[in-house]
C-alpha positions in Angstrom: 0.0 0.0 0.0 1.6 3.8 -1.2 1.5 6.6 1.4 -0.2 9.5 1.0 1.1 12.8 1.9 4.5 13.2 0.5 7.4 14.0 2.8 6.8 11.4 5.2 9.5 9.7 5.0 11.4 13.0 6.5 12.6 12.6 10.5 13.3 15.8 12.3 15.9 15.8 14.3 16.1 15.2 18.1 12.2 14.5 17.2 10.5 12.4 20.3 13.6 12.6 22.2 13.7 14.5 25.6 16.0 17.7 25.4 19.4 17.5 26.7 20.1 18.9 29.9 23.6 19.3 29.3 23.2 21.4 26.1 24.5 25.2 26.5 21.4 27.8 25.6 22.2 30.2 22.5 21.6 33.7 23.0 18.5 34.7 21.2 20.5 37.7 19.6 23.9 36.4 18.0 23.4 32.7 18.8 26.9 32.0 21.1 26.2 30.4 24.6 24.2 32.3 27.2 25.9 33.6 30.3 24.2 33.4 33.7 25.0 37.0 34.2 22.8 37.8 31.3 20.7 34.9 30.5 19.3 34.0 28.0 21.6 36.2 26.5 25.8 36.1 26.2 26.3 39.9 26.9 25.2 42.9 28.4 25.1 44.4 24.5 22.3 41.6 22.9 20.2 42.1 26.3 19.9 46.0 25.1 19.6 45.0 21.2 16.8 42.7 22.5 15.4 45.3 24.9 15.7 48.1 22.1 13.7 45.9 19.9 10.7 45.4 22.4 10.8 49.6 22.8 10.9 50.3 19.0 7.9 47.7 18.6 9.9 44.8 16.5 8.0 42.0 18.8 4.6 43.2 18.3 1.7 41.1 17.2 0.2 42.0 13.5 -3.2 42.5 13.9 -5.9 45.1 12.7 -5.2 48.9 13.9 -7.2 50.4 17.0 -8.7 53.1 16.3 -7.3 56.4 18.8 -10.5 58.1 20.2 -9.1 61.4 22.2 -11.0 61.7 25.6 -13.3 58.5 25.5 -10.1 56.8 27.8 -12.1 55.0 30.4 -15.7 54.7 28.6 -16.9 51.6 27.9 -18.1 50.6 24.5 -22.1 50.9 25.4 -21.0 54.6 26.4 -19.4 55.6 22.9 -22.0 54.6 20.5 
């Protein structure tokens, strides 16, 4: 009997195994080992790159643009209709 599906055959690696607790964490950044002084990072420098990117909005969720109503804050949606 064929198998359906194509690319079934593939195995990912380290698939179904449990994860090594020996292996080093790569900083998130630049990918060398993480330091306990700055985990999950290896430096002071990617913490701040990875800090600057939250602050400039480069981990924010797409999603449709909320419409800015200036002094409705605290109204709820039965109020503004």
């Amino acid at each position: 009997m064929a198998r359906q599906g194509g690319g079934g055959d593939r195995v990912t690696p380290g698939a179904g195994k449990p994860a090594d607790p020996k292996a080093v964490p790569r900083c998130p950044v630049c990918g060398k080992p993480a330091v306990q002084a700055h985990r999950p990072f290896c430096s002071k420098r990617c913490a701040d790159v990875d800090l600057g990117r939250w602050l400039k909005g480069g981990y924010a969720v797409p999603g449709d643009p909320v419409a800015k109503i200036d002094g409705e804050l605290g109204k709820s949606d039965d109020e503004l209709e």
